[in-house]
C-alpha positions as CSV (number, residue, x, y, z in Angstrom):
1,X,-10.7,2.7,25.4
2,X,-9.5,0.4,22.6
3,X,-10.2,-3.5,22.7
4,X,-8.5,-5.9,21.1
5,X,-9.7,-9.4,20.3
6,X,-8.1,-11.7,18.1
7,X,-9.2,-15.3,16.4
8,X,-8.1,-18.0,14.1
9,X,-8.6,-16.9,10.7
10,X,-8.1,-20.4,9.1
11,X,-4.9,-23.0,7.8
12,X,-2.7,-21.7,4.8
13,X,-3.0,-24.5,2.1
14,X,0.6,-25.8,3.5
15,X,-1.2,-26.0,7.2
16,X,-0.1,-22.8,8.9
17,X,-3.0,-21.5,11.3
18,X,-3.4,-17.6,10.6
19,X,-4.6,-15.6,13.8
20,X,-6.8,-12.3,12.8
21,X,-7.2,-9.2,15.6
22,X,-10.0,-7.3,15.7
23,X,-9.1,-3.8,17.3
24,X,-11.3,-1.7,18.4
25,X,-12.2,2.2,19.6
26,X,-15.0,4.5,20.0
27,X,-15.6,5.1,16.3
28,X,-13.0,3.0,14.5
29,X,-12.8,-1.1,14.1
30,X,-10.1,-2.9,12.4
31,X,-9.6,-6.4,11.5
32,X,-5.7,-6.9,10.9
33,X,-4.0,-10.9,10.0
34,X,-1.3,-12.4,10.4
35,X,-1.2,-13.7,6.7
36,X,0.5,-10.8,4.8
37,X,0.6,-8.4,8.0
38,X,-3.0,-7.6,5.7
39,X,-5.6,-5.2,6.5
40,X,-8.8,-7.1,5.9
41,X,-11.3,-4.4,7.2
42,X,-12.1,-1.3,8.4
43,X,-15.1,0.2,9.3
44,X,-15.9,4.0,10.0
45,X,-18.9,6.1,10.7
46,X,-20.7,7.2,7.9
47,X,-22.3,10.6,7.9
48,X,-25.4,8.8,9.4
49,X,-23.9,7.2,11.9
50,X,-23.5,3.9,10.9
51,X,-20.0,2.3,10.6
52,X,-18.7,1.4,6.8
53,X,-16.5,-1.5,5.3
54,X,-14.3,1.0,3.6
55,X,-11.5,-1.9,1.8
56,X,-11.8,-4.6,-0.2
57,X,-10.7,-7.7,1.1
58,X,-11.8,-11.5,1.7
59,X,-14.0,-13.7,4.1
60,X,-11.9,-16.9,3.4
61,X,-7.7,-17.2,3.7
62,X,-7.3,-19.6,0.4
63,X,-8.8,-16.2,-1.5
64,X,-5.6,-14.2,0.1
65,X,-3.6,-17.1,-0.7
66,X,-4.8,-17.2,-4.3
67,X,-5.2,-12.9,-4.9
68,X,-2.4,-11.5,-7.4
69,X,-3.7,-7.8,-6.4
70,X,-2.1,-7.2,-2.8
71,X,-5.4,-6.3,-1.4
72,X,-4.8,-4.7,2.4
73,X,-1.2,-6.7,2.2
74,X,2.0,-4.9,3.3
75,X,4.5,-5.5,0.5
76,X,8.3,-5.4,0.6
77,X,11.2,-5.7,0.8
78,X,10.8,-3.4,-1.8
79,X,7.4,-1.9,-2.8
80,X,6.6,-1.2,-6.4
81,X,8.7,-2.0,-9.7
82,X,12.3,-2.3,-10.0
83,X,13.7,-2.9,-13.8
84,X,14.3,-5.8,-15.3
85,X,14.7,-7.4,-11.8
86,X,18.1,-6.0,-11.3
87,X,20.3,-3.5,-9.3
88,X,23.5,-2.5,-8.2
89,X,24.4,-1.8,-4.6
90,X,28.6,-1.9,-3.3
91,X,29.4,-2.4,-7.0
92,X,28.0,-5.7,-7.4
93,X,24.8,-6.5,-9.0
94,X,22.1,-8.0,-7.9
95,X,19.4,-9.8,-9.4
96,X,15.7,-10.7,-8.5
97,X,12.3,-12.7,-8.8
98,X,10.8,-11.1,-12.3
99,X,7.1,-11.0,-11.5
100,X,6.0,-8.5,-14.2
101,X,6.9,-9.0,-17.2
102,X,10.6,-8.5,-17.3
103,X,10.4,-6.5,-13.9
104,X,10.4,-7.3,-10.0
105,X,7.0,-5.8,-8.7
106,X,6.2,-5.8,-5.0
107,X,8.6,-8.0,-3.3
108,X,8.8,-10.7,-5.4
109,X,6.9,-13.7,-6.7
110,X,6.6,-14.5,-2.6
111,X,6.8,-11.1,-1.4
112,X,5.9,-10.2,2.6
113,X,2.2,-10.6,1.0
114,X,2.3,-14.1,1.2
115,X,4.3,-15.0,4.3
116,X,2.4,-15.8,7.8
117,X,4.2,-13.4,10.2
118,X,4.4,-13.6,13.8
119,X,2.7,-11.5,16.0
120,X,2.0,-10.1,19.7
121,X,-0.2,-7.3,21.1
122,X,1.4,-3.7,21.7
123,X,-0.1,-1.0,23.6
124,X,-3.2,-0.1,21.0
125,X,-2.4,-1.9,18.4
126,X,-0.8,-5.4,17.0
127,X,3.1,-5.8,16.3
128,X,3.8,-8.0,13.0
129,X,7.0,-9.9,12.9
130,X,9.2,-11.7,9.6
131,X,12.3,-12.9,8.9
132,X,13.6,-12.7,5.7
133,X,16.6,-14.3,5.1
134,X,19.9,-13.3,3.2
135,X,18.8,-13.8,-1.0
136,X,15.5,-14.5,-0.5
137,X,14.1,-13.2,-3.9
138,X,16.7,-12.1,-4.3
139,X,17.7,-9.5,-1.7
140,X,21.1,-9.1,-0.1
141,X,21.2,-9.3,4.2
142,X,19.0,-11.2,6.6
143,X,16.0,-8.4,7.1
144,X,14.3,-8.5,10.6
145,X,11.0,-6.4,9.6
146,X,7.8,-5.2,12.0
147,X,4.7,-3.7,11.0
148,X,3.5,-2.0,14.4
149,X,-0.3,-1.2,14.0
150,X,-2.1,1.1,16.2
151,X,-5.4,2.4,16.3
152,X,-7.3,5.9,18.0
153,X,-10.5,7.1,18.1
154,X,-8.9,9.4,14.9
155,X,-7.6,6.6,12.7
156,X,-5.3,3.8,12.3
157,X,-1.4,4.4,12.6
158,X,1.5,2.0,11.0
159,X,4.9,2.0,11.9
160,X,7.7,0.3,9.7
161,X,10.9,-0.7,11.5
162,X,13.6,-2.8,9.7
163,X,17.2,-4.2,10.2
164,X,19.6,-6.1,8.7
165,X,23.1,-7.2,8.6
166,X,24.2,-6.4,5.4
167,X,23.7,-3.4,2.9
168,X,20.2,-4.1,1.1
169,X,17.1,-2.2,0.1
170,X,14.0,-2.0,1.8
171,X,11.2,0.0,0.9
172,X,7.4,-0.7,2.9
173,X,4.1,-0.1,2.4
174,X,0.5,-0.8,2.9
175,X,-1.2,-1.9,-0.5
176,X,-5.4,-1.7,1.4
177,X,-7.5,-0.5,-1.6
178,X,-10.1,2.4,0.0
179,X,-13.9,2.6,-1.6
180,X,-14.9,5.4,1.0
181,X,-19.0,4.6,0.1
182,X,-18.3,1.1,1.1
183,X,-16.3,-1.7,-0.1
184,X,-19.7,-3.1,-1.9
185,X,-20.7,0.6,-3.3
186,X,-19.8,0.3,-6.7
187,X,-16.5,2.1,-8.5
188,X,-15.6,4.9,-7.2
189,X,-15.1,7.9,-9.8
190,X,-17.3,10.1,-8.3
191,X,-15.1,10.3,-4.8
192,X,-12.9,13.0,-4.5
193,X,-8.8,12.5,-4.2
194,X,-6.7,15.5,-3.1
195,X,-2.8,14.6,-3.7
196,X,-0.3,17.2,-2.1
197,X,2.3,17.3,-4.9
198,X,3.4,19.7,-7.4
199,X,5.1,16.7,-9.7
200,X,4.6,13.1,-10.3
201,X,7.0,10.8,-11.7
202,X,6.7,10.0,-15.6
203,X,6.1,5.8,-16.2
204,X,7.2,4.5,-19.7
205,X,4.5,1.9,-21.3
206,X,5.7,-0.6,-19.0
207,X,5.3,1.6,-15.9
208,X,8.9,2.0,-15.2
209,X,9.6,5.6,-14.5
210,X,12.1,7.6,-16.8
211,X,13.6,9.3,-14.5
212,X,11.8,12.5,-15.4
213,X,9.8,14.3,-12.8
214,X,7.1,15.9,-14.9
215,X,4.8,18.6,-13.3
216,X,1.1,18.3,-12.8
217,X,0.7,21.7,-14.1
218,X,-2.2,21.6,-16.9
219,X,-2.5,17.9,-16.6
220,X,-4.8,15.5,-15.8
221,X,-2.5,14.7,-13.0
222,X,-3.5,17.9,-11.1
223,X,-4.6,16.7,-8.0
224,X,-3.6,19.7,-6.6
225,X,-7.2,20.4,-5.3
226,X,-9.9,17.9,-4.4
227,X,-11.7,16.8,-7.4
228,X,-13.6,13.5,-8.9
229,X,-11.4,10.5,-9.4
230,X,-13.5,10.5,-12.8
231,X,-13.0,13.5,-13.9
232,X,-9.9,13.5,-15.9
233,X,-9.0,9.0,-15.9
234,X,-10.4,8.5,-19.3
235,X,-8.7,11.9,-21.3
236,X,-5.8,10.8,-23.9
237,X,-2.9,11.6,-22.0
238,X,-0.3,9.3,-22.3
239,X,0.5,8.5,-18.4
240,X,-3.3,7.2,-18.7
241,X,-3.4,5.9,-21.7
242,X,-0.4,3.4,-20.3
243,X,-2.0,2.8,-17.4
244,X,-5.3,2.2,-18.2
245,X,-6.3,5.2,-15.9
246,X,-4.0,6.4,-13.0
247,X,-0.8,4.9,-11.5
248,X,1.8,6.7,-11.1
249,X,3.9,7.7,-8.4
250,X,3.0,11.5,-6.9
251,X,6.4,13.4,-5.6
252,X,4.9,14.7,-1.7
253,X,6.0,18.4,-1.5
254,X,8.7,19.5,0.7
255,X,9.7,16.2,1.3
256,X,12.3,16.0,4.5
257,X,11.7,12.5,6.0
258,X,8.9,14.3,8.9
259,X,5.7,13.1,8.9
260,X,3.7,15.2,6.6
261,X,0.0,15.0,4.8
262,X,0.0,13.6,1.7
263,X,-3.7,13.1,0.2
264,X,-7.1,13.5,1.6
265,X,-10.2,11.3,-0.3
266,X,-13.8,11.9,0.1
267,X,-16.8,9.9,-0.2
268,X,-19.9,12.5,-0.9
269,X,-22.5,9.2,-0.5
270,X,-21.2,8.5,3.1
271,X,-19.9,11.9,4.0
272,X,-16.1,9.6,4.9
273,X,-13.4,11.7,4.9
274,X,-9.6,10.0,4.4
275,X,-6.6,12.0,5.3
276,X,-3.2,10.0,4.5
277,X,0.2,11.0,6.6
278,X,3.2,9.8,5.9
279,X,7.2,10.3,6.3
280,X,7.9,8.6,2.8
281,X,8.7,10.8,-0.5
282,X,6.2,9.4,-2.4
283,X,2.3,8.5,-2.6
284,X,1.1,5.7,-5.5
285,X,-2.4,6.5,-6.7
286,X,-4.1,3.4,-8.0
287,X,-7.3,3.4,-9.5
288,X,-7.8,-0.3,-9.4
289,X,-7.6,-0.6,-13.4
290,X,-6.3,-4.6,-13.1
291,X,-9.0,-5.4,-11.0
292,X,-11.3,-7.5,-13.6
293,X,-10.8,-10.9,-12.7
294,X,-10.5,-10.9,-9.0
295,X,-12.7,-13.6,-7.0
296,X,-15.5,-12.2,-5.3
297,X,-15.0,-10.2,-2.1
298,X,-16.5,-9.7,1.5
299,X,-20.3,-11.2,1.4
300,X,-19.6,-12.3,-2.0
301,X,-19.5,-8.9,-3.7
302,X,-17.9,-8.1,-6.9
303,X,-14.7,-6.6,-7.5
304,X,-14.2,-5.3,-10.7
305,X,-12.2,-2.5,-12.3
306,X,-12.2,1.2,-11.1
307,X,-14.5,-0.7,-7.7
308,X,-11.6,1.3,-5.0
309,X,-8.3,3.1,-5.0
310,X,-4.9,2.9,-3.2
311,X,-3.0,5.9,-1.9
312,X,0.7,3.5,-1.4
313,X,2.9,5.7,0.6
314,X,6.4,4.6,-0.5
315,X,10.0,5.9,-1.5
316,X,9.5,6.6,-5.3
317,X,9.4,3.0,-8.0
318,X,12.5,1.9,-9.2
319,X,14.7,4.5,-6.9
320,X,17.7,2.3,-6.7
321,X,18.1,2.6,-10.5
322,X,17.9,6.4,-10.7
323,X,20.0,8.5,-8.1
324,X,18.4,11.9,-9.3
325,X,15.3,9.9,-6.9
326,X,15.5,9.1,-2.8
327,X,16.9,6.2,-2.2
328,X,16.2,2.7,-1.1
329,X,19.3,1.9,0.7
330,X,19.3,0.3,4.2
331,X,22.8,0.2,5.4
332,X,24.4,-2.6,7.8
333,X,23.0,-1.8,11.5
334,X,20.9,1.0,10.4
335,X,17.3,1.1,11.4
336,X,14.9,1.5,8.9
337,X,12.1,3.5,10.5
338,X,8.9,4.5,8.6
339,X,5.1,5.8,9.7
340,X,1.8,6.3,7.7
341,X,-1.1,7.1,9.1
342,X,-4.8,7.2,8.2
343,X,-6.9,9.5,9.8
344,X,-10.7,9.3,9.1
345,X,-13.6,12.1,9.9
């Protein structure tokens, strides 16, 4: 039996009222909001029975306004970095918001994060609408984009469905940030991350990717079999020594647009166990490196550097710019159509 409640969450600072759901099942509740079609919470049974706040997130809506780390947001139209802001597509080239340096990260300096979406409830679950016209940050074609959450007694499943009317790129994900001993626990280095992938792909200094795909093979990128987050982030390897720790994008194996798993995560203090599915190429693991400098979280708790991770499902950073990679392109008409799931035991 799922229930699914919803209230207002508060005004954006421009006076836009934000509605929040609360979705419910057996085991498994979910707070979802309008504001950046965001995940603020979910909670899980630990091993003891008692349900866990397992993503960082906010009480208040002037923090979401305010956050620069995407916490629980969806991001797009196109997740991750793109170089220099730029792109060609139908032999023109196009040229977007730089909000990293001299690169276009996550949508944009207003990205889907910061935009109120519509909404209505679906069977389960809660349909997110936006409307994102032609050029906005940059992007060609008027985009109609939903984010379709549902929940189970299993997990929580998001569905991605995009249109427009001109050739563009669009490329979704979730960006919630997972602390599987509970989003006030502490960092988490001593949870476990399997990642099914046999190569990630190599980030320059400025976390652009080469090009190269670089296996994991005698590498601290060998998540190959569940280990420690901790184990290998502070070796000198140069993917880590860039980043701070990890982030980088993992290539899923046998990759053939079907839904397949992608990483499982595992919380030894709570007994949580996260399996990730997807029907995207790649999987982001982010360690939460950046993360000094946040305001303070749910019940005031402090979120600080290494405190959760992100598994991003998504088509691989900077794709458009390197054909050897999947690519971003949504033609005319077509429908994008895009799934990840997050199944908890």
């Amino acid at each position: 039996m799922i229930k699914i409640d919803d209230f207002v969450f508060g005004k954006t600072s421009n006076g836009k009222v934000v509605k929040n759901y609360v979705l419910k099942s057996s085991d498994i509740e979910v707070v979802l909001s309008e504001y950046g079609a965001n995940i603020n919470s979910i909670k899980v049974p630990a091993v003891d029975g008692e349900k866990i706040d397992i993503v960082l997130g906010y009480d208040d809506l002037a923090k979401y306004e305010r956050q620069e780390e995407y916490i629980g947001a969806t991001v797009g139209r196109c997740c991750n970095r793109i170089k220099d802001g730029k792109f060609g597509l139908n032999s023109k080239e196009y040229f977007l918001s730089r909000n990293d340096g001299y690169n276009h990260l996550h949508g944009g300096k207003v990205g889907f994060d910061k935009r109120v979406w519509s909404s209505e409830i679906v069977d389960s679950g809660v349909k997110f609408s936006y409307y994102s016209p032609n050029m906005e940050e940059g992007y060609p074609g008027n985009l109609d984009v939903s984010v379709i959450y549902t929940i189970s007694d299993k997990g929580l499943k998001i569905n991605y469905v995009a249109k427009s009317d001109e050739d563009t790129i669009c490329a979704l994900t979730n960006h919630s940030y997972f602390n599987l001993s509970g989003f006030d626990s502490g960092d988490v280095l001593e949870q476990e991350v399997q990642i099914l992938a046999d190569y990630y792909t190599e980030n320059d200094e400025n976390s652009i990717p080469t090009g190269r795909l670089i296996s994991v093979s005698d590498t601290p990128m060998d998540f190959r079999q569940l280990k420690s987050i901790g184990r290998n982030i502070n070796e000198n390897y140069y993917q880590l020594n860039f980043a701070k720790g990890f982030d980088q994008n993992w290539c899923i194996n046998s990759y053939d647009g079907t839904i397949k798993k992608a990483a499982t995560a595992f919380s030894k203090k709570t007994g949580i166990t996260l399996e990730v599915y997807t029907d995207m190429a790649g999987v982001q693991f982010y360690t939460g490196n950046f993360l000094d400098g946040a305001e303070n979280g749910k019940l005031n708790s402090p979120i600080k550097n290494r405190s959760a991770f992100c598994l991003e499902c998504q088509n691989y950073p900077d794709a458009i710019n390197h054909k050897n990679f999947p690519q971003p392109i949504l033609k005319s008409g077509e429908i994008y159509n895009k799934h990840i799931e997050y199944r908890f035991s």
